[in-house]
N, C-alpha and C positions, 0 to 999 in steps of 0.2 A: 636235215639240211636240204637246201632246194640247190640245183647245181643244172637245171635245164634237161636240155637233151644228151646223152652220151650215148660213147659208144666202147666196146670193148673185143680186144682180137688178141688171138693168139696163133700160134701155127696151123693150128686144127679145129679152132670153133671161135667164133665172133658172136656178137648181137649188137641190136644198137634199139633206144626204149626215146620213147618220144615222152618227157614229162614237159607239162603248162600248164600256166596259174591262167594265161593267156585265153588260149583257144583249145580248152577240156575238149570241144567236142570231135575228135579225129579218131579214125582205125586204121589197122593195119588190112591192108589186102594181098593176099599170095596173086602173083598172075605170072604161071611158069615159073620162069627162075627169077623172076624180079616181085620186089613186095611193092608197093604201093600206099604212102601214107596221104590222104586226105578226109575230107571234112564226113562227117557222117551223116544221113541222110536229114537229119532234124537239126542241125548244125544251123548257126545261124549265116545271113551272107555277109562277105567280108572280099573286098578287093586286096586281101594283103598277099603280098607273091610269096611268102613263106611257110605257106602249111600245107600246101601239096608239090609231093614232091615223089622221086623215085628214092628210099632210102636202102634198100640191099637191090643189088647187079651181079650177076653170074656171068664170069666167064671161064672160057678153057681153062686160064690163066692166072685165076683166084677168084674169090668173092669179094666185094666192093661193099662196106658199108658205112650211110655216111646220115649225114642232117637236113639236105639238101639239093638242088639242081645239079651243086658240079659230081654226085656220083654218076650223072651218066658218062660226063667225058671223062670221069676217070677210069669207068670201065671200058671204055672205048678204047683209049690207050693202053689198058691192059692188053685188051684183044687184040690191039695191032704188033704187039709184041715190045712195046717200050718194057725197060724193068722199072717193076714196081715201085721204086723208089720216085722214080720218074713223071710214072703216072700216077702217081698222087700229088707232089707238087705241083705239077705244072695247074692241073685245074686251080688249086687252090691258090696258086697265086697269081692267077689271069683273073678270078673271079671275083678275089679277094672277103673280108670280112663282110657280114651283112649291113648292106643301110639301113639299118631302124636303128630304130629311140635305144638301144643299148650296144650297136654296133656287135651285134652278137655275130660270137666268133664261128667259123667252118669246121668241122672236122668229121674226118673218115676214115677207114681201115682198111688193110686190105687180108683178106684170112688164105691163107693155103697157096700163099706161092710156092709153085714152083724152085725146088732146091737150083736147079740148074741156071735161076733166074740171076744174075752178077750181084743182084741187091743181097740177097742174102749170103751168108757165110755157112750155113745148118747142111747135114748131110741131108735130114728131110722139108716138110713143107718149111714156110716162114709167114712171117707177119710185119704188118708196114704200118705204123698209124702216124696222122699228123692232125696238125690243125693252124687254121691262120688266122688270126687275132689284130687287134688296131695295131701291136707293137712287134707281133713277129709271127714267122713264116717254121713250123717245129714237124721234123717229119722225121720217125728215126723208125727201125728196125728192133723187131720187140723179139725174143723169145718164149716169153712164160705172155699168160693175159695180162695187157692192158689199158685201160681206162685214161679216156679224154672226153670232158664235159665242156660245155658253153659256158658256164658259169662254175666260180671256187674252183673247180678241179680240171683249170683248161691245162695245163702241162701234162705232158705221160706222166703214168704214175701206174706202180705193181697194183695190181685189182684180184682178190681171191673169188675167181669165175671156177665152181665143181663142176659145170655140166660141160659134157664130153658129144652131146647131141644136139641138134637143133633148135628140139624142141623144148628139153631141159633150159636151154640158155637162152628163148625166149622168154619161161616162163620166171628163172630164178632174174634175171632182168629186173622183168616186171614188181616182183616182188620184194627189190631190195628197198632195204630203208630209206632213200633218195626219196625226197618227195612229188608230188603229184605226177603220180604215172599215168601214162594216158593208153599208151599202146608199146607193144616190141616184138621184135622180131630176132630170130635166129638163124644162124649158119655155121654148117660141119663140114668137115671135108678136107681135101687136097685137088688141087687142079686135077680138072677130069671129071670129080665126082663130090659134089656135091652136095647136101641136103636143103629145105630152106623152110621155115615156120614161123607161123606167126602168134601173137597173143595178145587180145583185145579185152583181159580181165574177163572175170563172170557176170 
């Protein structure tokens, strides 16, 4: 089944995997605490404003991962101390759905808040994911991993994510049945501390 780009977060590890039938040719790039998806050197040109992008954000405050532009201001607003819940909506509905030919939906995560954050109710970290679609604005608070895609599986929905690491949850990402993977990335941790990985296939 093709379902796009998604992404997947739980209290303590996220990823998010760039699949397209589109534009196959992209990577992921680690640069510090932020990954970086764009076009690969051999890539053909294309003015489309949707294939580079900042798709994971590190802050104090959680990890940010998303499909798109709006992860910068949603980790901006993490930084500045909104709660999570907060700073996830608000981007996503100032930004709203994507203009092209399928209106392809936003969505993003946030891994390792902060218990102390109001959004969650968890003695330890937490998780936020949402996404914003032609017909609605869906951002809830997750406990266990999971999963929101652009396509078929845009509502949350439980996702059996094993890996406990970065780099595990970049690469089992990559590898799930979903088709055309292009690239992914992962993140572990609790506010404060971090991990972050990428996986561009062999």
């Amino acid at each position: 089944m093709y379902v796009g780009r998604f992404v997947v977060v739980g209290p303590e590890v996220g990823a998010y995997r760039v699949s397209s039938r589109s534009f196959p040719n992209r990577e992921a790039t680690k640069r510090g605490d932020t990954v970086t998806v764009g076009p690969t050197p051999d890539a053909p040109e294309t003015d489309n404003p949707y294939i580079s992008y900042n798709g994971v954000r590190i802050t104090e405050n959680g990890a940010v991962v998303g499909n798109g532009s709006h992860v910068d201001p949603i980790a901006e607003k993490l930084a500045l101390g909104y709660p999570a819940r907060d700073a996830l909506a608000e981007p996503l509905l100032a930004l709203d759905f994507e203009k092209d030919d399928y209106d392809t939906p936003r969505i993003a995560g946030i891994v390792g808040v902060d218990a102390a954050d109001p959004t969650t109710n968890a003695d330890g970290p937490g998780a936020v994911i949402g996404t914003v679609r032609r017909d609605a604005l869906v951002v809830e608070e997750v406990t266990e991993p999971t999963l929101v895609a652009t396509y078929e599986e845009d509502d949350p929905t439980a996702f059996d994510l094993a890996a406990t690491d970065a780099e595990t949850a970049a690469r089992e990402v990559y590898d799930h049945e979903f088709e055309h993977a292009v690239c992914a990335a992962g993140v572990s941790g609790e506010a404060g501390a971090f991990d972050v990985a990428v996986y561009n296939g062999e």
